[in-house]
DSSP file (Angstrom, degrees, kcal/mol; ACC not computed):
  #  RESIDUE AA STRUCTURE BP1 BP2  ACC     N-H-->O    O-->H-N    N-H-->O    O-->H-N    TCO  KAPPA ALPHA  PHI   PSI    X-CA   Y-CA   Z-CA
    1    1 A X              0   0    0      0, 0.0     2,-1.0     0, 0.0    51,-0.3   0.000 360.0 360.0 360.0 125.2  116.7  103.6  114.0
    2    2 A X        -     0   0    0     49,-0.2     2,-0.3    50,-0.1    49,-0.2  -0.568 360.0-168.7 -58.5  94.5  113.4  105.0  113.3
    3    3 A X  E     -A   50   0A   0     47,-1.3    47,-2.8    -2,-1.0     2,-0.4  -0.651  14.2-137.1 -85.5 149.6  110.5  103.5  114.7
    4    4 A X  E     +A   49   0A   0     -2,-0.3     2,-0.3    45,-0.2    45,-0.2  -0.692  34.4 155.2 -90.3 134.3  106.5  104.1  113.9
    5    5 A X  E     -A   48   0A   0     43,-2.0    43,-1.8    -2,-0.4     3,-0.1  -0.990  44.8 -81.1-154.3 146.0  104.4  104.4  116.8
    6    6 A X  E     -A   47   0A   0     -2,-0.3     2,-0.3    41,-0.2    41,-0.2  -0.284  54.0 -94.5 -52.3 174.1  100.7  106.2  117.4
    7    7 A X        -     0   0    0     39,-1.6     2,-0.6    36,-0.2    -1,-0.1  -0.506  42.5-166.9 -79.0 113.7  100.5  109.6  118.0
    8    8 A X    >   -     0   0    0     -2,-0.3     3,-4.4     1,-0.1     4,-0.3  -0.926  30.9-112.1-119.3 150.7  100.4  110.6  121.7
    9    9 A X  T 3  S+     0   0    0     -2,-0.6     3,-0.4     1,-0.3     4,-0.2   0.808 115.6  62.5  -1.9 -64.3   99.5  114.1  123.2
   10   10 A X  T 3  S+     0   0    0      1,-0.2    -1,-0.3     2,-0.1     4,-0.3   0.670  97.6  63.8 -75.4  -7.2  102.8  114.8  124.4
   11   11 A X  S X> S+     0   0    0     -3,-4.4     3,-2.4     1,-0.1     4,-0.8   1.000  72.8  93.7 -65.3 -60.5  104.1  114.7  120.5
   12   12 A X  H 3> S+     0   0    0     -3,-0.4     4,-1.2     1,-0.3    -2,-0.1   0.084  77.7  51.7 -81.7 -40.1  102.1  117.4  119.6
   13   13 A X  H 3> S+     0   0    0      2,-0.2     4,-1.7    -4,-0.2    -1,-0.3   0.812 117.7  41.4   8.1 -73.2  105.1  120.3  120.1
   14   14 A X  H <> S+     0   0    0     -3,-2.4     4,-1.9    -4,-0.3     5,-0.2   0.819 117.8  45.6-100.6 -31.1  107.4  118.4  118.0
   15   15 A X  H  X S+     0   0    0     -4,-0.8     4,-1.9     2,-0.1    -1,-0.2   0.863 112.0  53.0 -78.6 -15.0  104.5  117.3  115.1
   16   16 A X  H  X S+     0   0    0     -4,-1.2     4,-3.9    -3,-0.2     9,-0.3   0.930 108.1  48.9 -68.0 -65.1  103.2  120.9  114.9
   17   17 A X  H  X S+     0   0    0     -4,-1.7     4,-1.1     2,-0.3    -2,-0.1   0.838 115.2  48.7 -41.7 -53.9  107.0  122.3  114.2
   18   18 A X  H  X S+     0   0    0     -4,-1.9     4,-1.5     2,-0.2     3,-0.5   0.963 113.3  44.2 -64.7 -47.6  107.2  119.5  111.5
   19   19 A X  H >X>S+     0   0    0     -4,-1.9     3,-2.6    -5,-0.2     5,-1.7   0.991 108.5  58.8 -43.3 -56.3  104.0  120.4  110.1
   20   20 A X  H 3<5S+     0   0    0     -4,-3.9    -1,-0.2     1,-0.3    -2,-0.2   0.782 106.4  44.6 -35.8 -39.1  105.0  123.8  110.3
   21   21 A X  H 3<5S+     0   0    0     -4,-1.1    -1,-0.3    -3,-0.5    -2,-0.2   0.686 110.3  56.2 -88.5 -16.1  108.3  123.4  108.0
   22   22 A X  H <<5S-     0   0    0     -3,-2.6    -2,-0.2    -4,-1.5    -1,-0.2   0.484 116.9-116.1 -96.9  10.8  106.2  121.3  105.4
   23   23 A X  T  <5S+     0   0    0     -4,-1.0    -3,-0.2    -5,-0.2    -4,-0.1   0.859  83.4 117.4  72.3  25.3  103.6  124.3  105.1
   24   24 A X      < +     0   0    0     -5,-1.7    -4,-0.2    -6,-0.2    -5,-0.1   0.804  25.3 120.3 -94.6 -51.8  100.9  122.2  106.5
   25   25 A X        +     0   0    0     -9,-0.3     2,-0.6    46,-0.1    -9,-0.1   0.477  28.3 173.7  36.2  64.6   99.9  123.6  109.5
   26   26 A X     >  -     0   0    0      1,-0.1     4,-2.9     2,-0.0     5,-0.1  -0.911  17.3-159.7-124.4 107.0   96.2  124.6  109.7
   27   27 A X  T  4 S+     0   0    0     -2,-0.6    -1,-0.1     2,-0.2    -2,-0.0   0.592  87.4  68.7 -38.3 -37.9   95.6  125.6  113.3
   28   28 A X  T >4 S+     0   0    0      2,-0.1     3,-0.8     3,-0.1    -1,-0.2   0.976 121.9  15.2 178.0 -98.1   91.8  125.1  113.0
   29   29 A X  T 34 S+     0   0    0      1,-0.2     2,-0.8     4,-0.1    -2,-0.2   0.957 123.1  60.8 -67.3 -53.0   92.5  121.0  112.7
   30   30 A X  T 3< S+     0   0    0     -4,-2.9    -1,-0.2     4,-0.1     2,-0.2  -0.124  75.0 113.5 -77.1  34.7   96.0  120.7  113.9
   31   31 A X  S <> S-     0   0    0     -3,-0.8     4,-1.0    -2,-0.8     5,-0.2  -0.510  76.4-108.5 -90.6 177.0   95.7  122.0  117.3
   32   32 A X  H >> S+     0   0    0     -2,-0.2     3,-2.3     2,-0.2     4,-1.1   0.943 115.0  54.5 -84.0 -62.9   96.2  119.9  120.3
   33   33 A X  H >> S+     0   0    0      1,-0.3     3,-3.0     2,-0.2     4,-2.2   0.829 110.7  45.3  -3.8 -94.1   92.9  119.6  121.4
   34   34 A X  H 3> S+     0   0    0      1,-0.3     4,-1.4     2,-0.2    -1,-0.3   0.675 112.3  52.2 -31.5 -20.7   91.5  118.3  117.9
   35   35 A X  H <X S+     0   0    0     -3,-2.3     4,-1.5    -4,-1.0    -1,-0.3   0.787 112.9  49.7-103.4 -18.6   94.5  115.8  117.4
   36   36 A X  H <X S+     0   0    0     -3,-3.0     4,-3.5    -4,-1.1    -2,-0.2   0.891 107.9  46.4 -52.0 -53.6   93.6  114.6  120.8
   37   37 A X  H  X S+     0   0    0     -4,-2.2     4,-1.7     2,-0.2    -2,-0.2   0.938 109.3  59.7 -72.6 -35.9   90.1  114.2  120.4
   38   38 A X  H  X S+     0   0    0     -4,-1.4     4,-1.3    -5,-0.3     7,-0.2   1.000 113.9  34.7 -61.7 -54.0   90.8  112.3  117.0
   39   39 A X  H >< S+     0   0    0     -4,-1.5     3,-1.8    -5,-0.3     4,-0.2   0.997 104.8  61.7 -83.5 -36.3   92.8  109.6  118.5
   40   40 A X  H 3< S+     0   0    0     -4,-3.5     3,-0.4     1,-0.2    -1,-0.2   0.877 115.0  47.0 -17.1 -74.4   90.9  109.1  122.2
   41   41 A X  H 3< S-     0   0    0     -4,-1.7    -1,-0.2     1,-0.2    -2,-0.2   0.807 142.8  -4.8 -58.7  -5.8   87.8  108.1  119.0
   42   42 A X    XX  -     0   0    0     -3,-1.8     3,-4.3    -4,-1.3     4,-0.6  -0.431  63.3-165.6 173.5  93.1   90.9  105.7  117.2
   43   43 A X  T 34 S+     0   0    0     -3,-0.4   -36,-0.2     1,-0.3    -4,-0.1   0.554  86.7  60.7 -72.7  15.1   94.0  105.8  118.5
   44   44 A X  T 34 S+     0   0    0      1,-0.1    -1,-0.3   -38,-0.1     3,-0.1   0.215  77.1  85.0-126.8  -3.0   95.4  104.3  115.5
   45   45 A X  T <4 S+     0   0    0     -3,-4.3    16,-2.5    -7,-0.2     2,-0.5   0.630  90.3  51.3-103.7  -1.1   94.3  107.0  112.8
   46   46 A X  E  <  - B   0  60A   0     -4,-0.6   -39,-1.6    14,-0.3     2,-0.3  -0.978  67.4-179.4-107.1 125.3   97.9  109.5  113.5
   47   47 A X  E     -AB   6  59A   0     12,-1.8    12,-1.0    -2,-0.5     2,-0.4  -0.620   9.0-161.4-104.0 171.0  101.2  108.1  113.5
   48   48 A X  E     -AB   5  58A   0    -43,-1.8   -43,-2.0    -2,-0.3     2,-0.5  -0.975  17.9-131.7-137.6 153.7  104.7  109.4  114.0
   49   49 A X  E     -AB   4  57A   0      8,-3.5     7,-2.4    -2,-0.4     8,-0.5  -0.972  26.4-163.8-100.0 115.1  108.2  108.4  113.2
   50   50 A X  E     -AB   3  55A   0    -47,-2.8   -47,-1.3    -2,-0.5     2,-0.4  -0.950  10.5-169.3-127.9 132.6  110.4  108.7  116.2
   51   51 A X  E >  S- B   0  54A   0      3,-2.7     3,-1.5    -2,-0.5   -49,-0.2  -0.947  78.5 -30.2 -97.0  86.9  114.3  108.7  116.0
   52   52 A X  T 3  S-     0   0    0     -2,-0.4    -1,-0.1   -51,-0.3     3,-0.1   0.884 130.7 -36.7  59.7  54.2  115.9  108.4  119.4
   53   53 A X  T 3  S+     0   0    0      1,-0.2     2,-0.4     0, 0.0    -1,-0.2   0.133 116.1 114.7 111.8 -31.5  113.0  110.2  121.5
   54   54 A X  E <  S-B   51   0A   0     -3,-1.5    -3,-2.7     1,-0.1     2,-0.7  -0.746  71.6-125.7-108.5 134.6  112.3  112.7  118.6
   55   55 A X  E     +B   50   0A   0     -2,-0.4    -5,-0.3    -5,-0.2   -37,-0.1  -0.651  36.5 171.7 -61.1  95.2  109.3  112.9  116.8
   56   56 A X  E     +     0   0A   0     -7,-2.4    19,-0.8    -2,-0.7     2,-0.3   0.340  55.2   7.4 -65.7 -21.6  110.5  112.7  112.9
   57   57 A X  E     -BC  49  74A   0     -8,-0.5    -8,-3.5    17,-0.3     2,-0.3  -0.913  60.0-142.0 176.8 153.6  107.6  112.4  110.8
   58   58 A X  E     -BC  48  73A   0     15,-2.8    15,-2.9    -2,-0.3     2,-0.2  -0.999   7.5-171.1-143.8 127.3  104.0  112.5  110.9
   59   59 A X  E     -B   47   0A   0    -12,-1.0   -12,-1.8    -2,-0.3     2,-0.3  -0.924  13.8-150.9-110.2 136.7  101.1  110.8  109.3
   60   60 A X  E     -BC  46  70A   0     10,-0.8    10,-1.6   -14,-0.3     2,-0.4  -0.962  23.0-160.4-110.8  97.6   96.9  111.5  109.2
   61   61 A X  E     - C   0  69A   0    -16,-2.5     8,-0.2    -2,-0.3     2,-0.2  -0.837   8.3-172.2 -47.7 111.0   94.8  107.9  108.8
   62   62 A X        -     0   0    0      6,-1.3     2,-5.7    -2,-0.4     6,-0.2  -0.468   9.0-178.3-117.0  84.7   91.3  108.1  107.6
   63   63 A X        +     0   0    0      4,-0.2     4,-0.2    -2,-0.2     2,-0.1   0.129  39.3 123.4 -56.2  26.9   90.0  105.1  107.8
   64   64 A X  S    S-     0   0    0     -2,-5.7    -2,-0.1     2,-0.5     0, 0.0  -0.270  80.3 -79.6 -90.5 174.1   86.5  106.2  106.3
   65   65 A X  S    S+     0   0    0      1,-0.1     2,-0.6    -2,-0.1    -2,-0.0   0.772 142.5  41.6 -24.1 -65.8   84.4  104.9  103.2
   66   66 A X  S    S-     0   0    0     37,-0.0    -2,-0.5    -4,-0.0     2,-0.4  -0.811 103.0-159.8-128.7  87.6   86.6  106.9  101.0
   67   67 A X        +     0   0    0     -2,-0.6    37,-3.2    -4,-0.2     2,-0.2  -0.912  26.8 156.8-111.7 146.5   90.1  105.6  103.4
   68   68 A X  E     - d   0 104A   0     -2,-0.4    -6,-1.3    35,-0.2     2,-0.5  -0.687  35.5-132.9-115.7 151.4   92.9  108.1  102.8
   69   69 A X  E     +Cd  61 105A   0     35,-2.6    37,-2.2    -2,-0.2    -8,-0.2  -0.953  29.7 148.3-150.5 176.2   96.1  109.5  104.2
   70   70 A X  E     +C   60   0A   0    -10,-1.6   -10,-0.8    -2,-0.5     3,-0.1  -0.761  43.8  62.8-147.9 172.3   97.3  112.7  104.5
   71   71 A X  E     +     0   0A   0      1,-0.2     2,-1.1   -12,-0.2   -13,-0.1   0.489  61.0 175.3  74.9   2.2   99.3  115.3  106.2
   72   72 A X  E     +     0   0A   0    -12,-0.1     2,-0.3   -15,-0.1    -1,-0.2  -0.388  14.4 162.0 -50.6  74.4  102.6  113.0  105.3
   73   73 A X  E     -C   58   0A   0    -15,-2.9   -15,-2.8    -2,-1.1     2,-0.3  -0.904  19.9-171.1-123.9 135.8  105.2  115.3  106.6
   74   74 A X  E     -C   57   0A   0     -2,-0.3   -17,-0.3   -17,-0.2   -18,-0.1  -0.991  34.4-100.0-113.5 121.4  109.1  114.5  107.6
   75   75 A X    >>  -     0   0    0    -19,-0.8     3,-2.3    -2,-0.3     4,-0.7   0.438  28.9-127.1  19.9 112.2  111.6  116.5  109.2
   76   76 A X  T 34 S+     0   0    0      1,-0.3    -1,-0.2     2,-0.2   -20,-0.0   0.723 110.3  60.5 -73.1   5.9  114.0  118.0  106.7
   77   77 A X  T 34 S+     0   0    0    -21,-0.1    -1,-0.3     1,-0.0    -2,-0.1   0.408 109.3  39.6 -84.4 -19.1  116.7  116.6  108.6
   78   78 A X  T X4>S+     0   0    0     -3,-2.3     5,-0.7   -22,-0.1     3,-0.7  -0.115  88.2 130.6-146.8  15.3  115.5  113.1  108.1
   79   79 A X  T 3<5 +     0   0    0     -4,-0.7    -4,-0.0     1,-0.2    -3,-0.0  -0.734  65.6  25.5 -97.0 142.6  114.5  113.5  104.5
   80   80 A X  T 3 5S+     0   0    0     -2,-0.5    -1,-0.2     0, 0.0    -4,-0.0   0.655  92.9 107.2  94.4  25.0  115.5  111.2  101.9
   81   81 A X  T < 5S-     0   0    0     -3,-0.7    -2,-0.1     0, 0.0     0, 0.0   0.019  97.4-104.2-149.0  31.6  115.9  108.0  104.6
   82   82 A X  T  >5S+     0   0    0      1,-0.1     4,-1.2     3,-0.1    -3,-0.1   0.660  85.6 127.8  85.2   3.0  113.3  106.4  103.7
   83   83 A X  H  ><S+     0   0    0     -5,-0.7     4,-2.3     2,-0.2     5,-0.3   0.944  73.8  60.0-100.0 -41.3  110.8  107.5  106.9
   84   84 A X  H  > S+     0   0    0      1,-0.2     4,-1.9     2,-0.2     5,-0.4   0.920 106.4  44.3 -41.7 -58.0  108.1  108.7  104.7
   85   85 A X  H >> S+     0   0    0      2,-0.2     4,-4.5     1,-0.2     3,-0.6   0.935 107.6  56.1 -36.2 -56.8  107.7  105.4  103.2
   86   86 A X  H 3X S+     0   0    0     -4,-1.2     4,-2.7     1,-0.2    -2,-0.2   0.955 113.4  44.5 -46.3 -62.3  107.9  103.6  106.4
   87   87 A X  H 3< S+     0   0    0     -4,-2.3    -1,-0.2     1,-0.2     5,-0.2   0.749 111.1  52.4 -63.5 -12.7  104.9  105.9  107.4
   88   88 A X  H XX S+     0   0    0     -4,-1.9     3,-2.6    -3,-0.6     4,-1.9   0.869 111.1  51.4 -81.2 -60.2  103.3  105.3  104.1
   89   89 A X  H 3X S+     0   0    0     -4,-4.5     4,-1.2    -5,-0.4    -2,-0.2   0.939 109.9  44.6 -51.0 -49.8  103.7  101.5  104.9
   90   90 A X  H 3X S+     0   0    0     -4,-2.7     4,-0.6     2,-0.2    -1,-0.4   0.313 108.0  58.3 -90.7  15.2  102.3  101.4  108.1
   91   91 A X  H <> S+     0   0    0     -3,-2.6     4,-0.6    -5,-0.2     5,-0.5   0.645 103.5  50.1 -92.9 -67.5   99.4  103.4  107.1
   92   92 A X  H  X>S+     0   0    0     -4,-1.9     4,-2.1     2,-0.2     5,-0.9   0.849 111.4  58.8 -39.3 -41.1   98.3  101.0  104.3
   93   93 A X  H  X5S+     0   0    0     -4,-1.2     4,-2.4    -5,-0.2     3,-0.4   0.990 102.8  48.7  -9.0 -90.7   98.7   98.3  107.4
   94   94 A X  H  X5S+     0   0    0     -4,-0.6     4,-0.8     1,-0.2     3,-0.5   0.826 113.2  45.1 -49.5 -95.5   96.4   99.9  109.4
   95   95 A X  H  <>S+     0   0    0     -4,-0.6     5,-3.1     1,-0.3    -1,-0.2   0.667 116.1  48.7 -26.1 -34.8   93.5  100.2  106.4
   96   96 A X  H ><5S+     0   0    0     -4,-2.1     3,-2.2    -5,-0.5    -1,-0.3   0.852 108.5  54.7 -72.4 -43.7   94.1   96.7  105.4
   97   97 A X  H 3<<S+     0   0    0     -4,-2.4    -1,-0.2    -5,-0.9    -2,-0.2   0.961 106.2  44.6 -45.4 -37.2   93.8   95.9  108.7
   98   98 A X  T 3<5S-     0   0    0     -4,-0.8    -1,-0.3    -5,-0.3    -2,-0.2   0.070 134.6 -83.4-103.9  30.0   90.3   97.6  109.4
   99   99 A X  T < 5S+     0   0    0     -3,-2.2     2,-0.3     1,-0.3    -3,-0.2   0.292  79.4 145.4 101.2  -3.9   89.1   95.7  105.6
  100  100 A X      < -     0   0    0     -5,-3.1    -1,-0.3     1,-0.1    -2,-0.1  -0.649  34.0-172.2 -62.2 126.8   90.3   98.2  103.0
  101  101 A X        +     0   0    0     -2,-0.3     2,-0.3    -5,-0.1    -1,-0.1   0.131  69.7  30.8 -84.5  17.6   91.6   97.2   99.7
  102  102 A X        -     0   0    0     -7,-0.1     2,-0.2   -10,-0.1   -34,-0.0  -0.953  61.4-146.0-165.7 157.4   92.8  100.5   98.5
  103  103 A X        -     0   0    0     -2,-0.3     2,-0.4   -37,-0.0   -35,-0.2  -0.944   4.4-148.7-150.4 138.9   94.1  103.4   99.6
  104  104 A X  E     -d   68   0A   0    -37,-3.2   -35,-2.6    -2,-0.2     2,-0.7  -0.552  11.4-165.6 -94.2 134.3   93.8  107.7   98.5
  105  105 A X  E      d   69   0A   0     -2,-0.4   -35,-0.2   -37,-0.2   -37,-0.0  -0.914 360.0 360.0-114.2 118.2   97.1  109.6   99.2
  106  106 A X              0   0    0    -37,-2.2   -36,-0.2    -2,-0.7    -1,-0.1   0.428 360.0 360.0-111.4 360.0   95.8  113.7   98.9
């Protein structure tokens, strides 16, 4: 069963690889360093999808004026089961949570 969980450091391997297969991938933002320092400031603005240990999907929170997600990439192995939603769901969670009534999907 898939569960959604923040993003830690030691994902970053197996969310880089997923990015990597959805063409999203921009070294420049998506290094480990940068995905660190964004959650240390909010540990709550990247999520993951994890399937028995493995990092399945990946989500980007921006919890800003203008609150967003992004960067909504799943495993092609584990598309079509419903984990994108699940990351979609718990990213609308989190915004409502911090007082947003809307949310932009880019």
């Amino acid at each position: 069963m898939v569960q959604i969980r923040n993003y830690q450091p030691t994902d970053f391997s197996q969310v880089k690889e997923i990015l990597q297969q959805g063409g999203l991938f921009y070294e420049q933002i998506d290094n480990a360093n940068a995905l660190e320092r964004k959650v240390k400031q909010a540990p709550d603005t990247i999520i993951v999808a994890v399937d028995d240990g493995r990092v399945v999907g990946t989500e980007v929170i921006v919890p800003d004026f203008f609150p967003f997600l992004f960067r909504l990439a799943v495993h092609p192995d584990f598309r079509k089961r419903g984990v994108g939603r699940q990351l979609i769901q718990r990213g609308e969670e989190i915004l409502k949570a911090r007082g947003h009534d809307h949310v932009n999907i880019l």
